[in-house]
Biotite code that builds the C-alpha atoms (Angstrom):
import biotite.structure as struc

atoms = struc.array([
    struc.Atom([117.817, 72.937, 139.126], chain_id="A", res_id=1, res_name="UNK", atom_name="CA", element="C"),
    struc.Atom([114.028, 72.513, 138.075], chain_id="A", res_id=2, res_name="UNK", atom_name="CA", element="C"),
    struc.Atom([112.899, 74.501, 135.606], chain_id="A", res_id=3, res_name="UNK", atom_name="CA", element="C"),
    struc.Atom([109.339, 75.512, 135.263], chain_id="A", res_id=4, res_name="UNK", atom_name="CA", element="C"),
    struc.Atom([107.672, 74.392, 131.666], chain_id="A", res_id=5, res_name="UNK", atom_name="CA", element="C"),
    struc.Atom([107.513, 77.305, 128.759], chain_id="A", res_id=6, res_name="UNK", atom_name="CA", element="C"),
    struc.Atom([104.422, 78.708, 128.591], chain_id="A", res_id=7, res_name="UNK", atom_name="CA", element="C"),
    struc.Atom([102.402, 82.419, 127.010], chain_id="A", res_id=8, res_name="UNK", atom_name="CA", element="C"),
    struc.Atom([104.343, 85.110, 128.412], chain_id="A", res_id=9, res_name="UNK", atom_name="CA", element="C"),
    struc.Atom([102.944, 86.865, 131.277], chain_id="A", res_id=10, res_name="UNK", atom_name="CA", element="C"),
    struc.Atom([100.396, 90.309, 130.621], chain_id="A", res_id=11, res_name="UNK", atom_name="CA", element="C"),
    struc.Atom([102.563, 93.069, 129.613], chain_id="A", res_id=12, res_name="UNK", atom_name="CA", element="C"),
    struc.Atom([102.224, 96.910, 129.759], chain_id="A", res_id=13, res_name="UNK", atom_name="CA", element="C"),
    struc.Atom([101.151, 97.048, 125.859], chain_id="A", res_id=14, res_name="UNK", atom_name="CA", element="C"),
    struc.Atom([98.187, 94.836, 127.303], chain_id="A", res_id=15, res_name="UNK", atom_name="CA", element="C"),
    struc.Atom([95.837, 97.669, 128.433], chain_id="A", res_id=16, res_name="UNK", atom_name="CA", element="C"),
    struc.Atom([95.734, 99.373, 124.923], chain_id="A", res_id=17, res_name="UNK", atom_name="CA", element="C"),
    struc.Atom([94.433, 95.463, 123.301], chain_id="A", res_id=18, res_name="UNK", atom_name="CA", element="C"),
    struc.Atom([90.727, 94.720, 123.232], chain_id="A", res_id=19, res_name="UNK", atom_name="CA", element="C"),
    struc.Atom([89.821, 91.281, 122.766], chain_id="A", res_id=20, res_name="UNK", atom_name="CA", element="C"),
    struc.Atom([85.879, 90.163, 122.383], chain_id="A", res_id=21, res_name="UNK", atom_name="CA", element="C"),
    struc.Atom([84.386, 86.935, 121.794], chain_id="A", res_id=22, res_name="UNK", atom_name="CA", element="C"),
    struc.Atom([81.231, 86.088, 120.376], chain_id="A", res_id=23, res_name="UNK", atom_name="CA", element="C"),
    struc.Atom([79.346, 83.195, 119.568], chain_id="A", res_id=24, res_name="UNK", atom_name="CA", element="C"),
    struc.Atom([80.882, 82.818, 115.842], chain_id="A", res_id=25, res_name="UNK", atom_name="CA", element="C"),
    struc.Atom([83.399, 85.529, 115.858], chain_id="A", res_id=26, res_name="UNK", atom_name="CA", element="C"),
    struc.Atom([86.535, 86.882, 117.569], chain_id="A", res_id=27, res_name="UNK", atom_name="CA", element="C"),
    struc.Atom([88.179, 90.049, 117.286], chain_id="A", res_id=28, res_name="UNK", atom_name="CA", element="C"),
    struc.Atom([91.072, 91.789, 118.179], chain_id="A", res_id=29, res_name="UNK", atom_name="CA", element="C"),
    struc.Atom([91.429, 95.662, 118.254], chain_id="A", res_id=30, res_name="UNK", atom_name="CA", element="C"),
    struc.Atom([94.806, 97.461, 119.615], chain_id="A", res_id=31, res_name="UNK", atom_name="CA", element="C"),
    struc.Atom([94.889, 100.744, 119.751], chain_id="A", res_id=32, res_name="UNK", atom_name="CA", element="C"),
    struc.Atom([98.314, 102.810, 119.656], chain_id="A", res_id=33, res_name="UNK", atom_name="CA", element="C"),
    struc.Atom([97.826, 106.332, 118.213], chain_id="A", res_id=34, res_name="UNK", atom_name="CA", element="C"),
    struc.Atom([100.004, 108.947, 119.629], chain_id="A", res_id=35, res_name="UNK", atom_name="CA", element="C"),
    struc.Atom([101.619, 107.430, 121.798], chain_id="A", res_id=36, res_name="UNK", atom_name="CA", element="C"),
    struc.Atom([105.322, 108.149, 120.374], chain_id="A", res_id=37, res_name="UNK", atom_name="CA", element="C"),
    struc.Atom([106.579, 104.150, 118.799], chain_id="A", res_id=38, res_name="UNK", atom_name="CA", element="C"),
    struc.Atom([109.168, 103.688, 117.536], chain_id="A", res_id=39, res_name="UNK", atom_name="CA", element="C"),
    struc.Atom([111.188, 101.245, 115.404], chain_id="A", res_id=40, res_name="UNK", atom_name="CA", element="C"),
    struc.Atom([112.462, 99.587, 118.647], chain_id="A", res_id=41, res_name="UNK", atom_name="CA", element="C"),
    struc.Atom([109.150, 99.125, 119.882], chain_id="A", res_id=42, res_name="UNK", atom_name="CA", element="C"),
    struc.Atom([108.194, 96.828, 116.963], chain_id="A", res_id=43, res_name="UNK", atom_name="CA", element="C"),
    struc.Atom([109.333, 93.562, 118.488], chain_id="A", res_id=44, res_name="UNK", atom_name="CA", element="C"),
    struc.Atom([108.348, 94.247, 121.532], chain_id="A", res_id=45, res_name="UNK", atom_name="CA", element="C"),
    struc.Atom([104.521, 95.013, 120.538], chain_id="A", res_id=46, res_name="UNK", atom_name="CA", element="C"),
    struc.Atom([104.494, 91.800, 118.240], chain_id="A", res_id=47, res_name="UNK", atom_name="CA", element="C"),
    struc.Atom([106.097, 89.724, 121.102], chain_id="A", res_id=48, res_name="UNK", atom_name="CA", element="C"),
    struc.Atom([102.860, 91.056, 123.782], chain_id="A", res_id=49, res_name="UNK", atom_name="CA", element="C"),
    struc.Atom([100.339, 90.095, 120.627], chain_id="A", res_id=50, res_name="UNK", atom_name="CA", element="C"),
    struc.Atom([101.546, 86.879, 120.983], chain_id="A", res_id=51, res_name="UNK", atom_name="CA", element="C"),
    struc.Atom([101.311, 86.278, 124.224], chain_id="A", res_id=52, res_name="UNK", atom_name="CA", element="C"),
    struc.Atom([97.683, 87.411, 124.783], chain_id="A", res_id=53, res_name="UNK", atom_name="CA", element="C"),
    struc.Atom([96.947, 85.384, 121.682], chain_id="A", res_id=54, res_name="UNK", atom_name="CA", element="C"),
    struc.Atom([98.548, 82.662, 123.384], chain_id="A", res_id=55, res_name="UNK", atom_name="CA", element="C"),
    struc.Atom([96.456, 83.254, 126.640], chain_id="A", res_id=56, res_name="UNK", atom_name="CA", element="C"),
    struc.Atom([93.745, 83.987, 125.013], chain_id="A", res_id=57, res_name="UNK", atom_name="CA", element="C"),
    struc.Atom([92.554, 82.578, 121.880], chain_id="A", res_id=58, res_name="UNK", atom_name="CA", element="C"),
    struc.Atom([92.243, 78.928, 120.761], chain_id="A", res_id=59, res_name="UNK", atom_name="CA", element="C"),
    struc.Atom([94.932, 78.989, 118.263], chain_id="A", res_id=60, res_name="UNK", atom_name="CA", element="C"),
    struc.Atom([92.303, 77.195, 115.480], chain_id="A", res_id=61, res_name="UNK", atom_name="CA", element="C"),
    struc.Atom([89.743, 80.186, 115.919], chain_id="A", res_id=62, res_name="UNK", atom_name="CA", element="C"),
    struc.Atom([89.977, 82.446, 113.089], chain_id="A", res_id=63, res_name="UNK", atom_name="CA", element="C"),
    struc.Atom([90.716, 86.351, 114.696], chain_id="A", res_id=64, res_name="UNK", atom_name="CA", element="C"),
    struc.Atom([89.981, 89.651, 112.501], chain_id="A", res_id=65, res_name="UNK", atom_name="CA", element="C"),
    struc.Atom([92.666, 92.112, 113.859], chain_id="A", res_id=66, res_name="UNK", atom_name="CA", element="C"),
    struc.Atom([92.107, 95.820, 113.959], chain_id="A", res_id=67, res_name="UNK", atom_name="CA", element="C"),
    struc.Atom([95.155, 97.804, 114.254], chain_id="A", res_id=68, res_name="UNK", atom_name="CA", element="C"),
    struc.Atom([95.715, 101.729, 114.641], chain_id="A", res_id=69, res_name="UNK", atom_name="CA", element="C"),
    struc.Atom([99.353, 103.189, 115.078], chain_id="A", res_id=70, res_name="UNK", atom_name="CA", element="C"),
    struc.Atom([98.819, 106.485, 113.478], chain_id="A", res_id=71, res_name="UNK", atom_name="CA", element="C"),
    struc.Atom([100.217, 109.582, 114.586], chain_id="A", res_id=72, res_name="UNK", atom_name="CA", element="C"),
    struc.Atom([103.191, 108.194, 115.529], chain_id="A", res_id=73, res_name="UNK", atom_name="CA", element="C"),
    struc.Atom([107.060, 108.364, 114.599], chain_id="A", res_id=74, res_name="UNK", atom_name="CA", element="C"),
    struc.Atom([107.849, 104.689, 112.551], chain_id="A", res_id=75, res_name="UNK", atom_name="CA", element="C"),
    struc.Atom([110.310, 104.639, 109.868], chain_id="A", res_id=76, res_name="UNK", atom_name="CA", element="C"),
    struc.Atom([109.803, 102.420, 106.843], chain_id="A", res_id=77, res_name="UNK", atom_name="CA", element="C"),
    struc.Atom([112.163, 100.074, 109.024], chain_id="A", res_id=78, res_name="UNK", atom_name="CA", element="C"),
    struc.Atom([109.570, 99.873, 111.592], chain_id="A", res_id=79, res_name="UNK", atom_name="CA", element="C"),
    struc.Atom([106.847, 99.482, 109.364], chain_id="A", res_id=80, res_name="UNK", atom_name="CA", element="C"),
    struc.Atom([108.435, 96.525, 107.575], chain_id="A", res_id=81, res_name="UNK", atom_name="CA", element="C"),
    struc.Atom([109.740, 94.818, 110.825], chain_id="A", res_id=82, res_name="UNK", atom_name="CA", element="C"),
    struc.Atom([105.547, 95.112, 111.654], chain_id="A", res_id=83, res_name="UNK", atom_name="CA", element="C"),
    struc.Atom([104.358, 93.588, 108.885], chain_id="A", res_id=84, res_name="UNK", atom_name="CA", element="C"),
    struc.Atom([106.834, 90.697, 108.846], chain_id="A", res_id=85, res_name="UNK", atom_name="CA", element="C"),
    struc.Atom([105.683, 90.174, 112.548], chain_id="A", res_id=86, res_name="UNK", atom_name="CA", element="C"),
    struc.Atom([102.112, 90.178, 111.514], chain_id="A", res_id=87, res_name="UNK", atom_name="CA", element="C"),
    struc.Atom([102.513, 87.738, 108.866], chain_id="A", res_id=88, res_name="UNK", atom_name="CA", element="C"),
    struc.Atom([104.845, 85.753, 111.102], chain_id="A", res_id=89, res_name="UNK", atom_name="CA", element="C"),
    struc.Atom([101.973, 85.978, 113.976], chain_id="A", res_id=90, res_name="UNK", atom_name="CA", element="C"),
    struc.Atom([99.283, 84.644, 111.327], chain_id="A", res_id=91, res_name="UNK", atom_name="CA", element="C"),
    struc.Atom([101.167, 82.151, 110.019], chain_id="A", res_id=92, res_name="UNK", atom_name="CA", element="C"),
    struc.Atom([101.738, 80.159, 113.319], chain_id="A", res_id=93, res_name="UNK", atom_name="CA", element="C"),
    struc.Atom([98.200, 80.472, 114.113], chain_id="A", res_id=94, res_name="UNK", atom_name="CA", element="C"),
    struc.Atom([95.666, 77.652, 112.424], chain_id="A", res_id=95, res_name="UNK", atom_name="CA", element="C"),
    struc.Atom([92.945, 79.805, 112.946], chain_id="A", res_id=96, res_name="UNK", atom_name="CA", element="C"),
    struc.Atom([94.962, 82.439, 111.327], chain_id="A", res_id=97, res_name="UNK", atom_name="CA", element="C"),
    struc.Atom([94.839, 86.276, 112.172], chain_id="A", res_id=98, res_name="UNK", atom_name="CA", element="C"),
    struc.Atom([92.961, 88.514, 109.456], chain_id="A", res_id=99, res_name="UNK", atom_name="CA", element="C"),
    struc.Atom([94.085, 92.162, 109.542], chain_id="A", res_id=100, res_name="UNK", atom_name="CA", element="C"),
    struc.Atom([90.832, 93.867, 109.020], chain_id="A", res_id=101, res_name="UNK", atom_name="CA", element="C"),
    struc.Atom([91.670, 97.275, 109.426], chain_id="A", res_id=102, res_name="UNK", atom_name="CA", element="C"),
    struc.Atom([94.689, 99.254, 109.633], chain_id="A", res_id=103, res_name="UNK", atom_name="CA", element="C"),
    struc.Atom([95.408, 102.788, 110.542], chain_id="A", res_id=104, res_name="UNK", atom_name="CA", element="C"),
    struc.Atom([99.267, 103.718, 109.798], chain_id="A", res_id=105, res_name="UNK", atom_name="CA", element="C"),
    struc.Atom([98.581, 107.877, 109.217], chain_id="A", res_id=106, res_name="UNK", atom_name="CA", element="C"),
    struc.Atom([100.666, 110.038, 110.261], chain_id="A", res_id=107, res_name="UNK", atom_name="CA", element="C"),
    struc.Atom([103.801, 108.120, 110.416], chain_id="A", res_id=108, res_name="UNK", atom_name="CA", element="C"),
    struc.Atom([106.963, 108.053, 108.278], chain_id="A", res_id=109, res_name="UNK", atom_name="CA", element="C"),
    struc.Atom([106.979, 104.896, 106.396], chain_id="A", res_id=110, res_name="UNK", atom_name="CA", element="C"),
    struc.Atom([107.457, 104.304, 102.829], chain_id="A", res_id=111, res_name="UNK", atom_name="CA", element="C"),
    struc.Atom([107.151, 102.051, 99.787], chain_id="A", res_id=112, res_name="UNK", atom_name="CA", element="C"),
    struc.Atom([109.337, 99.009, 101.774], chain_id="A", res_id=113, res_name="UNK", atom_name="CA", element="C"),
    struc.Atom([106.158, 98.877, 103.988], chain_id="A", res_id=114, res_name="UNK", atom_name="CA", element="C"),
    struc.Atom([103.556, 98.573, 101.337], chain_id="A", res_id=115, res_name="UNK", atom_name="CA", element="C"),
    struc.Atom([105.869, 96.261, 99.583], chain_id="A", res_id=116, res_name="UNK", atom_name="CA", element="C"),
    struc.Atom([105.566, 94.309, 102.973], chain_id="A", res_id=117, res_name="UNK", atom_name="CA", element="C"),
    struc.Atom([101.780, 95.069, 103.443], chain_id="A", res_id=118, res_name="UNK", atom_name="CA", element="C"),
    struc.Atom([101.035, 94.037, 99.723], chain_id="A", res_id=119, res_name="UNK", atom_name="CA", element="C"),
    struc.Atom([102.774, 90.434, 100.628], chain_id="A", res_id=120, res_name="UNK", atom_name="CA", element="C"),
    struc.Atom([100.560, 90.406, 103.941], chain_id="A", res_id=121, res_name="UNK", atom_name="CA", element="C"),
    struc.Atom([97.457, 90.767, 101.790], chain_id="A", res_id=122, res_name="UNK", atom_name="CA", element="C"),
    struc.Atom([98.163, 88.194, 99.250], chain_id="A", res_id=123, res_name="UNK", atom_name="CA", element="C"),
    struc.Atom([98.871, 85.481, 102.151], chain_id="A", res_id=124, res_name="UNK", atom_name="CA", element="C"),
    struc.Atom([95.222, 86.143, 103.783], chain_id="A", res_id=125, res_name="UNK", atom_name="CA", element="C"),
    struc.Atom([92.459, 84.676, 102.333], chain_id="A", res_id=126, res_name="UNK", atom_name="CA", element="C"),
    struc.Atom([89.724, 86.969, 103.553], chain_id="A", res_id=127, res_name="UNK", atom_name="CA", element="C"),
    struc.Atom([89.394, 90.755, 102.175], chain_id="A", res_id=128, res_name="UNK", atom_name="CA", element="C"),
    struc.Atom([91.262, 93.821, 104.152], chain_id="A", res_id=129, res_name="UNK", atom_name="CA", element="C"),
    struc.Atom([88.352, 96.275, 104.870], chain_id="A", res_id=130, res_name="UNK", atom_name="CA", element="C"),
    struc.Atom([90.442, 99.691, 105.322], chain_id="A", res_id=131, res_name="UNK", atom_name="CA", element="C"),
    struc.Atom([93.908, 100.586, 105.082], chain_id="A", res_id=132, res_name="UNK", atom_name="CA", element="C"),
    struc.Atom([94.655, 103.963, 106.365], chain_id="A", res_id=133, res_name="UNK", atom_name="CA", element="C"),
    struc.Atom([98.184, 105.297, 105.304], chain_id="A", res_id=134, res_name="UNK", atom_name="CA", element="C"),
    struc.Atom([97.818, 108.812, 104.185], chain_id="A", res_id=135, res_name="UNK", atom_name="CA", element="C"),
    struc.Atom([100.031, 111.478, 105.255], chain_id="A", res_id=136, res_name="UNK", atom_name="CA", element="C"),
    struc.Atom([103.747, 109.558, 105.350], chain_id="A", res_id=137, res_name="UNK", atom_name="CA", element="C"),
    struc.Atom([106.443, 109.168, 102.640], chain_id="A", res_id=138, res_name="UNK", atom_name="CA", element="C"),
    struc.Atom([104.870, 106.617, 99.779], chain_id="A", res_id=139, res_name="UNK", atom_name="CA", element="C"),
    struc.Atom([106.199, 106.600, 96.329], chain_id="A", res_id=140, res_name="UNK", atom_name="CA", element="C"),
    struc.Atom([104.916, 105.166, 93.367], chain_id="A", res_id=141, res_name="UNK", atom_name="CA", element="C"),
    struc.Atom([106.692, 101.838, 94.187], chain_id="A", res_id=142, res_name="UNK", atom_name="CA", element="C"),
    struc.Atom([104.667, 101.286, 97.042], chain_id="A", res_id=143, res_name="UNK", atom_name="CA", element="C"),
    struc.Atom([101.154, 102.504, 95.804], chain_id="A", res_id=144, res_name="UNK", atom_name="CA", element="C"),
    struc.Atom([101.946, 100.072, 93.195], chain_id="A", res_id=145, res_name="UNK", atom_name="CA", element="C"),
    struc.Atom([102.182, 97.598, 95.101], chain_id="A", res_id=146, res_name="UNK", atom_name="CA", element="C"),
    struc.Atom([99.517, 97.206, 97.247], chain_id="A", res_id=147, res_name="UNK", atom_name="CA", element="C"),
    struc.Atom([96.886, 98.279, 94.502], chain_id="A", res_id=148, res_name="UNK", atom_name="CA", element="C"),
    struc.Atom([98.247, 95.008, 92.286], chain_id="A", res_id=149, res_name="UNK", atom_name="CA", element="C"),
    struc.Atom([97.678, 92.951, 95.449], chain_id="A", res_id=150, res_name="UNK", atom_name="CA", element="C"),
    struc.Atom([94.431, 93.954, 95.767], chain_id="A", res_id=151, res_name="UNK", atom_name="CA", element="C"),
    struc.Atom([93.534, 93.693, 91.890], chain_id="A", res_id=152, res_name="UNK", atom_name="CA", element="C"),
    struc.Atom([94.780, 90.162, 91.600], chain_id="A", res_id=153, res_name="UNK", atom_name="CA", element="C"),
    struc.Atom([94.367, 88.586, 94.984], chain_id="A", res_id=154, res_name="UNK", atom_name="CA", element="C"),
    struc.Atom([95.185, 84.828, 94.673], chain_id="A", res_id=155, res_name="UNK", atom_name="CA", element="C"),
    struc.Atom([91.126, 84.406, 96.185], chain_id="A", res_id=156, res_name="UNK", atom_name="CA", element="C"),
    struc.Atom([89.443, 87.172, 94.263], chain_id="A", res_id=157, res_name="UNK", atom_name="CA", element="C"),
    struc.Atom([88.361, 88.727, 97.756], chain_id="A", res_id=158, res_name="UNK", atom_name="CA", element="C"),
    struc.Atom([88.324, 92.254, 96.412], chain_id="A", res_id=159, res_name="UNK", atom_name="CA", element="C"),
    struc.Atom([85.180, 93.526, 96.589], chain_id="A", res_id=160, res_name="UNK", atom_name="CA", element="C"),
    struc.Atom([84.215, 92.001, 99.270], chain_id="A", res_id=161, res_name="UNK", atom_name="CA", element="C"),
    struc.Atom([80.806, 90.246, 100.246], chain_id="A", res_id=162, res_name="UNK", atom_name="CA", element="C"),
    struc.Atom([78.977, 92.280, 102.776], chain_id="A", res_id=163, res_name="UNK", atom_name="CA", element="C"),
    struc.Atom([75.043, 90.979, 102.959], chain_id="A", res_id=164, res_name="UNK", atom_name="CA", element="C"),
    struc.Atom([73.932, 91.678, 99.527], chain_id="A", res_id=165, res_name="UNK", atom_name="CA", element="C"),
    struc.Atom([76.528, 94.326, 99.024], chain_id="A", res_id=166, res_name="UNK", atom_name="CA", element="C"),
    struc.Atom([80.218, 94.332, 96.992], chain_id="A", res_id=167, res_name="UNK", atom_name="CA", element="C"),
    struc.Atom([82.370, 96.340, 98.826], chain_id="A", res_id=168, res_name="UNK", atom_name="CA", element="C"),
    struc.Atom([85.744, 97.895, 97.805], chain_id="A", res_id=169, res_name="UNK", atom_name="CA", element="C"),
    struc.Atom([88.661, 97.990, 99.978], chain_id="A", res_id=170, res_name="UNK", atom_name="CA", element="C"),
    struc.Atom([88.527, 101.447, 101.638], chain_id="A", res_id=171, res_name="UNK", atom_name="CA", element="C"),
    struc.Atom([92.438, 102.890, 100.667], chain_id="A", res_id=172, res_name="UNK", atom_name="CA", element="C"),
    struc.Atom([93.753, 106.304, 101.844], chain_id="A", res_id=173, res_name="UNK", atom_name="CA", element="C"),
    struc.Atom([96.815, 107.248, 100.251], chain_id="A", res_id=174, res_name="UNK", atom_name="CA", element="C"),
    struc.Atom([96.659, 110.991, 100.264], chain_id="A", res_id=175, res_name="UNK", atom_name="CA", element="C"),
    struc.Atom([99.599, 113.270, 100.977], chain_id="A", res_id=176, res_name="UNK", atom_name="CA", element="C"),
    struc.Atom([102.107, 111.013, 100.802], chain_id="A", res_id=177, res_name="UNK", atom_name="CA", element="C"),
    struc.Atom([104.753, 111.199, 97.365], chain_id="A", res_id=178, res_name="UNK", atom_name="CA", element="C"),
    struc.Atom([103.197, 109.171, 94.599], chain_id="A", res_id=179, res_name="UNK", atom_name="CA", element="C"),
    struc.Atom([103.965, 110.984, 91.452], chain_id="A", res_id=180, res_name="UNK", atom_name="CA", element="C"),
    struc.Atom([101.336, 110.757, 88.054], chain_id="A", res_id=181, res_name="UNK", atom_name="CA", element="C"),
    struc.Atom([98.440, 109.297, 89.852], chain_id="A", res_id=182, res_name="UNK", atom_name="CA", element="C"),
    struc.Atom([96.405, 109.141, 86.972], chain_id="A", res_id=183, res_name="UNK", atom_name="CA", element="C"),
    struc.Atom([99.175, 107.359, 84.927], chain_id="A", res_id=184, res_name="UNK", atom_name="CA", element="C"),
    struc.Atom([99.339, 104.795, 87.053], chain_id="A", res_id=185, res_name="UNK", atom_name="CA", element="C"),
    struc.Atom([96.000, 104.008, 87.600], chain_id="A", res_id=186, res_name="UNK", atom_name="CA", element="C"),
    struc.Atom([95.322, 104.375, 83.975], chain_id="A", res_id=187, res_name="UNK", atom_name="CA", element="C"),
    struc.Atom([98.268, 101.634, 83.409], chain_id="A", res_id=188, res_name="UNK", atom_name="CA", element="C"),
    struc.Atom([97.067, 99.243, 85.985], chain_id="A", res_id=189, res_name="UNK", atom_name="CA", element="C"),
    struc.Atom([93.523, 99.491, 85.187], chain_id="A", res_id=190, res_name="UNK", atom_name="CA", element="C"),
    struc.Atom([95.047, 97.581, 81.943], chain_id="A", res_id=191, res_name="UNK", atom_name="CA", element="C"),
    struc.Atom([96.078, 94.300, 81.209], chain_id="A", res_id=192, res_name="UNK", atom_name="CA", element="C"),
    struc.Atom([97.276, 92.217, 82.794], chain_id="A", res_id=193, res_name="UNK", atom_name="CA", element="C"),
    struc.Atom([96.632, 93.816, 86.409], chain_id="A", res_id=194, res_name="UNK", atom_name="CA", element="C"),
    struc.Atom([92.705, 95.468, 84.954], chain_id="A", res_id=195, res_name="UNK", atom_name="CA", element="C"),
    struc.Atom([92.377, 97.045, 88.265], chain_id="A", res_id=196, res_name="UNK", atom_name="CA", element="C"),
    struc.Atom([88.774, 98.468, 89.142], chain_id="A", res_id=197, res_name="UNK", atom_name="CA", element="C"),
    struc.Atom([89.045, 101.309, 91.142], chain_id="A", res_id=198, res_name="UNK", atom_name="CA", element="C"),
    struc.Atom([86.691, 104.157, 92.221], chain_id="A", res_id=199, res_name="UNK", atom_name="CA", element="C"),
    struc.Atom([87.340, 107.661, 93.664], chain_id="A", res_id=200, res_name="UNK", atom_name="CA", element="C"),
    struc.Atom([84.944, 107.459, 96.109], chain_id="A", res_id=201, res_name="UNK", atom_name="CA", element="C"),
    struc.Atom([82.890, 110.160, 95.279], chain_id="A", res_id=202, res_name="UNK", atom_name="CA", element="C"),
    struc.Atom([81.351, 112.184, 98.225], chain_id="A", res_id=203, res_name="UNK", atom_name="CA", element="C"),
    struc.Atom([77.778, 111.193, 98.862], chain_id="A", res_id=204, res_name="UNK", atom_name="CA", element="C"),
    struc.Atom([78.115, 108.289, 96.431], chain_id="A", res_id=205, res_name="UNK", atom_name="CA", element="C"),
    struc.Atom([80.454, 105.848, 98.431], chain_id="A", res_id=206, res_name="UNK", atom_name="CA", element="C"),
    struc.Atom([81.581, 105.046, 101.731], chain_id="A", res_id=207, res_name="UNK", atom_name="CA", element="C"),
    struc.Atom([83.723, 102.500, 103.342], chain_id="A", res_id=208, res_name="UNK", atom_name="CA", element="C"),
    struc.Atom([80.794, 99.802, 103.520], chain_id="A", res_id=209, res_name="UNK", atom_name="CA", element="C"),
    struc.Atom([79.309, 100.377, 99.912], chain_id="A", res_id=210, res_name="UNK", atom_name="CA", element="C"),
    struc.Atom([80.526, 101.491, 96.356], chain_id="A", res_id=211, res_name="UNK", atom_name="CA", element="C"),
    struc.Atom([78.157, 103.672, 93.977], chain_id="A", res_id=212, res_name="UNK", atom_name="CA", element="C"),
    struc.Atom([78.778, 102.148, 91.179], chain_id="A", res_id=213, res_name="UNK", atom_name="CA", element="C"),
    struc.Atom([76.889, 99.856, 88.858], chain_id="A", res_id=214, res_name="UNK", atom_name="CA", element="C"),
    struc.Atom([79.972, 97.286, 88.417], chain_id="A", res_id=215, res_name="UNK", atom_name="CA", element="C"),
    struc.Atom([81.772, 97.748, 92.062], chain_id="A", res_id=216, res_name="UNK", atom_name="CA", element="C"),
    struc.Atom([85.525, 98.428, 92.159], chain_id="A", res_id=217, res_name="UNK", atom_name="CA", element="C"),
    struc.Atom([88.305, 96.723, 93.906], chain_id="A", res_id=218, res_name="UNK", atom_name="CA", element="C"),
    struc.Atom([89.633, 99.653, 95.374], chain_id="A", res_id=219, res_name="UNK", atom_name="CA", element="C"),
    struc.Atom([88.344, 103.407, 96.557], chain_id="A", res_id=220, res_name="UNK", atom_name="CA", element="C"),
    struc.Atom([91.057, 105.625, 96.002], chain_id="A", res_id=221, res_name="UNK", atom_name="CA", element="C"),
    struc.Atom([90.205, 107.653, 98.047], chain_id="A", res_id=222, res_name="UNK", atom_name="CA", element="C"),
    struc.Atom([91.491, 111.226, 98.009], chain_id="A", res_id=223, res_name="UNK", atom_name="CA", element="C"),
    struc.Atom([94.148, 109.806, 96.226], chain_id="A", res_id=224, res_name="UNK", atom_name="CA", element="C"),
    struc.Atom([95.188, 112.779, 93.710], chain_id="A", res_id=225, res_name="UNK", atom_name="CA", element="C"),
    struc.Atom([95.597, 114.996, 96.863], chain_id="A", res_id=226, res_name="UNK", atom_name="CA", element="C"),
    struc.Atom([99.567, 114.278, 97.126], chain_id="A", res_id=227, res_name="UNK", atom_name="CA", element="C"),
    struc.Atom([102.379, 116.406, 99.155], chain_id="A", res_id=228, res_name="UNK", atom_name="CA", element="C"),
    struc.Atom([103.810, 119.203, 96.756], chain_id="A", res_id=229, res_name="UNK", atom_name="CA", element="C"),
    struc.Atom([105.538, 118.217, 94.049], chain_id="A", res_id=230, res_name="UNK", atom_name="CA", element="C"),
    struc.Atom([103.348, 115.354, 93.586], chain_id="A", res_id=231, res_name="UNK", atom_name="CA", element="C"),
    struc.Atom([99.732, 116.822, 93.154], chain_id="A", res_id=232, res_name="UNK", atom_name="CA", element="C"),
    struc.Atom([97.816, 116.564, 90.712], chain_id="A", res_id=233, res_name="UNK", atom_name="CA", element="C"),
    struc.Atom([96.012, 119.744, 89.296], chain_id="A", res_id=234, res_name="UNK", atom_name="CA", element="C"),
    struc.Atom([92.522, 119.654, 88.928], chain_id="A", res_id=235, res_name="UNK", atom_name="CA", element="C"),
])
């Protein structure tokens, strides 16, 4: 029997919660999934509807800044490290590529395996992350590690980032998760041979699209001394 040619899989249900816009030198893609209960199985099934509207969509060599919010829902380290992989997966067969922007992962249950994961996402993009939101979920020291190293010595220097006349610092939130002797470990990595620049983000000072400081940091930390019980620091 015929068979009718492969082609972009048809619209799916996870369709409705993807924005895409187009402009005359930009395209972006924002999907929003907070609260809605995900899971670990859901993972493949979400990356597999991504690349179909990509497919349908997009010109595969135009360059796409990807907004992504799962917060508040219930994904294991497992899922978060089966996401990542698809992302970078999804990037990489792109020519245009697909820059994760900004990333909202609160409020879930994943741990250092998906900042491990993350961190490797980040050092494959050329182009600056603007916000990673992971606070409130199960991070060690491991993890925190990991991403702030990735950030410090990205292969393209893209932390801070350019905005107009402005340096910007990736906007982190890592509060209330596990990572034990904050201050130790940003006190060791702001040594050789990571020399990490970080700031705290002081209220009224900074914000996610400018850093108060005279030489701008890599990184706001922000919040980040607030961890779960044991882990908090004492002011």
């Amino acid at each position: 029997p015929c068979m009718a040619p492969l082609g972009p899989p048809p619209p799916s249900w996870w369709d409705r919660h993807f924005e895409l816009k187009h402009s005359y030198d930009s395209t972006s893609l924002s999907v929003n999934l907070r609260r809605l209960g995900l899971r670990a199985a859901d993972v493949t099934s979400l990356c597999a509807a991504l690349r179909g509207l990509l497919a349908r969509g997009v010109d595969p060599e135009t360059p796409v800044a990807f907004d992504l919010d799962v917060s508040e829902n219930q994904l294991s380290d497992d899922a978060g490290v089966y996401l990542m992989d698809g992302l970078q997966s999804i990037a990489r067969e792109r020519p245009g590529g697909l820059r994760l922007r900004v990333l909202k992962l609160y409020r879930n249950e994943i741990g250092d395996a998906t900042c491990e994961r993350l961190a490797k996402l980040l050092l494959s993009q050329a182009a600056a992350v603007e916000e990673l939101h992971l606070s409130h979920n199960a991070v060690r020291q491991r993890g925190a590690a990991a991403l702030l190293i990735a950030l410090a010595l990205h292969p393209h220097g893209a932390y801070p980032r350019k905005r107009d006349d402005e340096s910007v610092p990736c906007w982190l939130r890592l509060e209330q998760n596990e990572v034990a002797d904050v201050d130790d470990l940003l006190a060791l990595l702001g040594k050789d041979p990571v020399r990490l620049r970080h700031c705290q983000a002081p209220r009224g000072e900074c914000t996610a699209w400018r850093c108060g400081r005279t030489e701008p940091a890599q990184v706001h930390v922000v919040c980040i001394r607030q961890q779960k019980e044991p882990f908090v620091v004492e002011e």
